[in-house]
C-alpha positions as CSV (number, residue, x, y, z in Angstrom):
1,X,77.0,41.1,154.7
2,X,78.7,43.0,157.2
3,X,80.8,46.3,156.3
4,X,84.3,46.5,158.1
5,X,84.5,49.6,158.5
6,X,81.6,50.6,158.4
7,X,80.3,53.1,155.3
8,X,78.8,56.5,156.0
9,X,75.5,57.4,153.9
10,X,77.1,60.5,151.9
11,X,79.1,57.6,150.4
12,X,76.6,55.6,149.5
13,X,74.1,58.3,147.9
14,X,77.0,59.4,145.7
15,X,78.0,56.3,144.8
16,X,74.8,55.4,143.6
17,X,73.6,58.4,142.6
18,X,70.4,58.0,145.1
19,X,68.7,61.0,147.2
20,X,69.3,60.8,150.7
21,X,66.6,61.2,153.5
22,X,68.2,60.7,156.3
23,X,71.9,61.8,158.3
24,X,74.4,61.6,156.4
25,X,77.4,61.1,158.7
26,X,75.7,57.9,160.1
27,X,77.5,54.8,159.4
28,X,76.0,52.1,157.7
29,X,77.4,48.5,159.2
30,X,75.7,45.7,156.7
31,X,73.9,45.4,153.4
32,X,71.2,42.6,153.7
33,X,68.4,41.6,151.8
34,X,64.8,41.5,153.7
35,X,65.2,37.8,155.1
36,X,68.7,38.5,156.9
37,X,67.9,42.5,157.8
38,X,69.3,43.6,161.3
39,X,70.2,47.2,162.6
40,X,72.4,49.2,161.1
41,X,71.4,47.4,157.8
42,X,70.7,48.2,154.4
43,X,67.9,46.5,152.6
44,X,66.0,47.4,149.5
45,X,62.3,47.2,148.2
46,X,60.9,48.1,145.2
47,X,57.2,47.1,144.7
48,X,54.4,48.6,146.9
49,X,53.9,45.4,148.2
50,X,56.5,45.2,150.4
51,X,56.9,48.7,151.5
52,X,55.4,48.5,154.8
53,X,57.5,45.3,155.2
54,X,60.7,47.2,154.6
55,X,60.3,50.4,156.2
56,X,59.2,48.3,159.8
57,X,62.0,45.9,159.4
58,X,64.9,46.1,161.8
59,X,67.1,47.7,158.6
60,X,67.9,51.4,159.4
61,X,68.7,52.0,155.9
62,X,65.9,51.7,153.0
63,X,66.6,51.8,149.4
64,X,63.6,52.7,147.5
65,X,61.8,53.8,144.7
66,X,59.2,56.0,146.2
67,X,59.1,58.9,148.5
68,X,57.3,58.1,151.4
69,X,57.4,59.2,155.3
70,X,60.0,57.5,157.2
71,X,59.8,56.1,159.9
72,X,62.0,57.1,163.5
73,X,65.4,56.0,163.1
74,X,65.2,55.1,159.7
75,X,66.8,56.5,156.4
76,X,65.8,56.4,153.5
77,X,67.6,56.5,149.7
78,X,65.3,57.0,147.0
79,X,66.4,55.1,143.5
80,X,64.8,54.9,140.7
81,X,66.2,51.3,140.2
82,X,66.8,49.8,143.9
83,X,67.6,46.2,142.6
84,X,70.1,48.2,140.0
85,X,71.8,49.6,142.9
86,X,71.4,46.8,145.7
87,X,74.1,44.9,143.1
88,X,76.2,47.8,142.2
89,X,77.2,47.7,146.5
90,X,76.8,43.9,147.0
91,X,79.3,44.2,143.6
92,X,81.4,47.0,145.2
93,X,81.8,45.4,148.8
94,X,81.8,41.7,147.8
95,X,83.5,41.8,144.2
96,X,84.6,39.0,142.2
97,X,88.5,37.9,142.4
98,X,89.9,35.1,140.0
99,X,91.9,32.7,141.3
100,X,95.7,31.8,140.4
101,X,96.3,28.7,141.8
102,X,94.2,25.5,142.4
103,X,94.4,26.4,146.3
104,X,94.6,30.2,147.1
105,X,97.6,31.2,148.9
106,X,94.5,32.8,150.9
107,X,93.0,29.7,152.2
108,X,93.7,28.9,155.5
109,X,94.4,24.9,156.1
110,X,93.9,23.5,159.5
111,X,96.9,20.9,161.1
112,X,96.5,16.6,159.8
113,X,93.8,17.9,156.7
114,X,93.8,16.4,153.6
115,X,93.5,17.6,150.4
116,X,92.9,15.4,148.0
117,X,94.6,16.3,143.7
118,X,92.3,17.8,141.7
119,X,90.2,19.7,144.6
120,X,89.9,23.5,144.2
121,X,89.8,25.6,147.4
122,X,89.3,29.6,146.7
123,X,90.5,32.7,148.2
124,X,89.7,33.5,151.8
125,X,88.9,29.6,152.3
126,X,89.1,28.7,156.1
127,X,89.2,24.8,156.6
128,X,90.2,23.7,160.1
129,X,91.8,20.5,161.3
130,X,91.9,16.7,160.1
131,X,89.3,17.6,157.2
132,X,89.3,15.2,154.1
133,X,88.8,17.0,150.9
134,X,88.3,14.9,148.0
135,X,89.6,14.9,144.3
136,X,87.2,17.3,142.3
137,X,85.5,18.8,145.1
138,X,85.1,23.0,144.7
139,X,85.3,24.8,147.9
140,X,84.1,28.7,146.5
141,X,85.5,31.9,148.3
142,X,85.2,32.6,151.8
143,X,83.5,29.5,153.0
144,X,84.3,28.2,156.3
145,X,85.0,24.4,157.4
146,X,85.1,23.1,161.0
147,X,87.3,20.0,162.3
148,X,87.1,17.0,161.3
149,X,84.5,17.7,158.0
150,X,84.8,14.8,155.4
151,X,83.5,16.0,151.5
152,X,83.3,13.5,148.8
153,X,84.0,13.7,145.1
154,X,82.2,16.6,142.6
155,X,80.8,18.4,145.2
156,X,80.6,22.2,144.7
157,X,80.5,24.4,148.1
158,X,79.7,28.2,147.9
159,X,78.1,28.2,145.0
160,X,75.8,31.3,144.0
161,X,72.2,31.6,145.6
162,X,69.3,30.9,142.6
163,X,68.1,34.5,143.3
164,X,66.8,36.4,140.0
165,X,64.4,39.0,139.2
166,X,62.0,38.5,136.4
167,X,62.2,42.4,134.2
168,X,60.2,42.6,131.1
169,X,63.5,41.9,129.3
170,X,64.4,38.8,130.8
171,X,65.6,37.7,134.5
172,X,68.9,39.7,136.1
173,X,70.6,37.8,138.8
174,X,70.9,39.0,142.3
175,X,74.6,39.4,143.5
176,X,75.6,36.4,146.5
177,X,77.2,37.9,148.8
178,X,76.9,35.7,151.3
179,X,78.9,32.6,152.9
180,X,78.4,29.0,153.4
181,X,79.6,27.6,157.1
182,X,79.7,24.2,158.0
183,X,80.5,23.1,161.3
184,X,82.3,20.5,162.9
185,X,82.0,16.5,162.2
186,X,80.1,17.3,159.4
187,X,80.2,14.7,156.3
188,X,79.3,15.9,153.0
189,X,78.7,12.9,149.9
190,X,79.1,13.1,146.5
191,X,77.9,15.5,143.8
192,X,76.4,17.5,146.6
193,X,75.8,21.2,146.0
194,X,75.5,24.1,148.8
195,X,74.8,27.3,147.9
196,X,76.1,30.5,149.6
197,X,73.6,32.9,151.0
198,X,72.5,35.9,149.6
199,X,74.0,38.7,151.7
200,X,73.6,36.1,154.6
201,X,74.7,32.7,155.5
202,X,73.9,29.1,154.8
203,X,74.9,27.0,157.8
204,X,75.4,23.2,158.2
205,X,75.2,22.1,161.6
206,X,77.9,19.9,163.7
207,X,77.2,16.6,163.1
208,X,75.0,16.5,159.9
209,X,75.6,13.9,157.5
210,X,74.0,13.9,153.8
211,X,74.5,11.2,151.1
212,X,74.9,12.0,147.4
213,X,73.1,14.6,145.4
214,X,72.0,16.5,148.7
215,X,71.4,20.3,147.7
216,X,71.1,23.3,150.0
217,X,69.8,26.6,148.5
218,X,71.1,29.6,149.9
219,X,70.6,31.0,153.6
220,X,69.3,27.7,154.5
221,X,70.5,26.8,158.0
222,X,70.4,23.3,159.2
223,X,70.6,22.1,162.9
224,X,72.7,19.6,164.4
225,X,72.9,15.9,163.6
226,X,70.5,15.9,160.9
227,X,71.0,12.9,158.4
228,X,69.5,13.7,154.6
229,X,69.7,10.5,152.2
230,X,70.6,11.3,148.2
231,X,68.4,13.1,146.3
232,X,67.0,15.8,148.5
233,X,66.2,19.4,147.6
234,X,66.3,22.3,150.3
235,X,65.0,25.3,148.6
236,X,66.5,28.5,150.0
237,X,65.6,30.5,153.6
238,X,64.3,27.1,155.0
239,X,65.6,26.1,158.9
240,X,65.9,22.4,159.5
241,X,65.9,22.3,163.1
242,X,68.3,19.5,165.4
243,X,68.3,15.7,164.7
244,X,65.6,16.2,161.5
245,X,65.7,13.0,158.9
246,X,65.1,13.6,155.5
247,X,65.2,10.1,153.7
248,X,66.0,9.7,150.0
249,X,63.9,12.7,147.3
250,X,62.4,14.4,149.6
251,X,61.8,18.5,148.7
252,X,61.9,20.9,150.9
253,X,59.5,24.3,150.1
254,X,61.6,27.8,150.9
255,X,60.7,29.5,153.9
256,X,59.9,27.1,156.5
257,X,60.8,25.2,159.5
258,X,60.8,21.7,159.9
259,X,61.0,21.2,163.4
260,X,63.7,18.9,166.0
261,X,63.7,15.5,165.4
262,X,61.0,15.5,162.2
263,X,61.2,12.7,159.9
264,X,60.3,13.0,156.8
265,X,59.8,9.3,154.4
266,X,61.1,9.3,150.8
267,X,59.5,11.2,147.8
268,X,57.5,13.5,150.1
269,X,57.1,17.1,149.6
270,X,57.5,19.6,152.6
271,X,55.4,22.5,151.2
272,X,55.0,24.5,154.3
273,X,56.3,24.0,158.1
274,X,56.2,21.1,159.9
275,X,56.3,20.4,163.4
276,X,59.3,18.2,165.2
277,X,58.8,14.8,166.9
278,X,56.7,13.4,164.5
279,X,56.7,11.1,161.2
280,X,55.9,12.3,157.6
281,X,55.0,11.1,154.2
282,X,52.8,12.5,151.3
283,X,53.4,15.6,149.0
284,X,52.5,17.9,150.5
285,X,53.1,15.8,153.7
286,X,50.3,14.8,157.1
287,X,51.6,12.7,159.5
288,X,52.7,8.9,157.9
289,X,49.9,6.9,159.6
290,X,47.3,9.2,158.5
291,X,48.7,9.1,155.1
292,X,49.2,5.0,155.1
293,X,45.4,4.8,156.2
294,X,44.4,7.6,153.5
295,X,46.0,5.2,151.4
296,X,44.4,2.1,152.2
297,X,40.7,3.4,151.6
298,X,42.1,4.9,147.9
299,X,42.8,1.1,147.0
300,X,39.6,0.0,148.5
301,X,37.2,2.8,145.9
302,X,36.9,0.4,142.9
303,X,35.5,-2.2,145.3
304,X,33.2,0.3,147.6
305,X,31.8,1.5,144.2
306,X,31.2,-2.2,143.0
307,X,29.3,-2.3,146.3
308,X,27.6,0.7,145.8
């Protein structure tokens, strides 16, 4: 999530009440988690796992829970909650507003689009031109359509990232602040769900067509002219790379590549990164011929033992 204008530290101690190490007159320019981090960032960490991870990450700005050396050019904001206060500025910069009106006076509606009664399109919504929104579809806050995007009936767009930390209490939800952007020429079927990213975003690429009950978990982006048949399940942080084809319940690990032009047969699972140019089957999946030959001697076992 970017900051517009951007925030200096002394601001964000006293608003969350953390101890500053660092300058305080320098200006922060984004809040991101550790997947999306760039300069000029703030990220948080709270387990000594991922310490090291943090404080060498390209964030400049480190909200922890321990006091440790920092590194050059980084500063540091010691919390004894850092999730706690994470969401309290995700909530302050990116808050929730309530709608009035099936389609916020907000949105933005490109020239020859189509809305369709019955859709919902929320605040900040920018839809370019000769779109075709059907009846029931839900178009969350701050998304962003290309031309000529087609999305079919009960399809929810934006919706929050499945992000939550397990406490000994229960889980707490992490705060989307993110967006969903889909490009041009893209069609979208039915009963489809994308979620936003977390602090980043989850991007459709021009061309990409999915059939019914697609879903993309959040910061997800997927290339151009991919083609994913109902059913399929992107978890979140994945990259589908150019021309990729996912055919019908295929699941998709978080996380990974699948690289250009990858095709993936129905009911496999994609459980770590795949490389493009090649055919897949099997959960977790090898290339199809090796799997359709793996096959073939599992039939054969009751006869090889008979033999035997």
């Amino acid at each position: 999530m970017n900051l517009n204008p951007p925030v200096p530290l002394s601001w964000i101690a006293e608003f969350t009440g953390a101890k500053l190490i660092g300058d305080p007159a320098y200006l922060m320019t984004g809040i991101n988690e550790i997947h999306m981090v760039r300069a000029g960032d703030l990220t948080f960490v709270d387990h000594p796992k991922y310490y090291d991870k943090a404080l060498h990450s390209a964030a400049t700005v480190i909200l922890i829970n321990k006091e440790v050396e920092a590194p050059a050019g980084k500063h540091l904001l010691l919390s004894d909650n850092p999730f706690r206060d994470y969401n309290k500025l995700t909530l302050h910069f990116s808050p929730f507003v309530p709608a009035t009106a099936s389609i916020a006076p907000s949105a933005s509606i490109g020239e020859g689009t189509v809305i369709q009664p019955g859709a919902f399109i929320g605040n900040g919504v920018k839809i370019g031109r000769n779109c075709l929104i059907h009846a029931q579809v839900s178009i969350y806050d701050r998304v962003e359509l290309g031309d000529g995007v087609v999305i079919h009936s009960g399809t929810v767009i934006g919706s929050d990232a499945f992000y939550f930390k397990k406490l000994p209490g229960g889980y707490t939800k992490m705060h989307s602040c993110g967006n969903v952007i889909i490009e041009d020429n893209v069609e979208i079927g039915a009963g489809c769900t994308i979620d936003r990213g977390v602090s980043g975003d989850t991007v459709i690429g021009e061309g990409t067509k999915m059939d019914n009950q697609v879903h993309i978990g959040h910061d997800t982006v997927v290339g151009k002219r991919c083609l994913f048949a109902a059913q399929v399940g992107i978890a979140g942080v994945a990259r589908i790379e150019d021309d990729v084809i996912l055919w019908g319940q295929v699941g998709v690990n978080k996380d990974l590549v699948i690289g250009k032009g990858a095709v993936v047969y129905a009911q496999s699972g994609v459980a770590s990164s795949i490389e493009g140019g090649k055919v897949y089957f099997g959960s977790p999946v090898q290339e199809a011929r090796d799997k359709m030959k793996e096959l073939v001697y599992v039939k054969r076992l009751r006869e090889l033992f008979k033999e035997a």
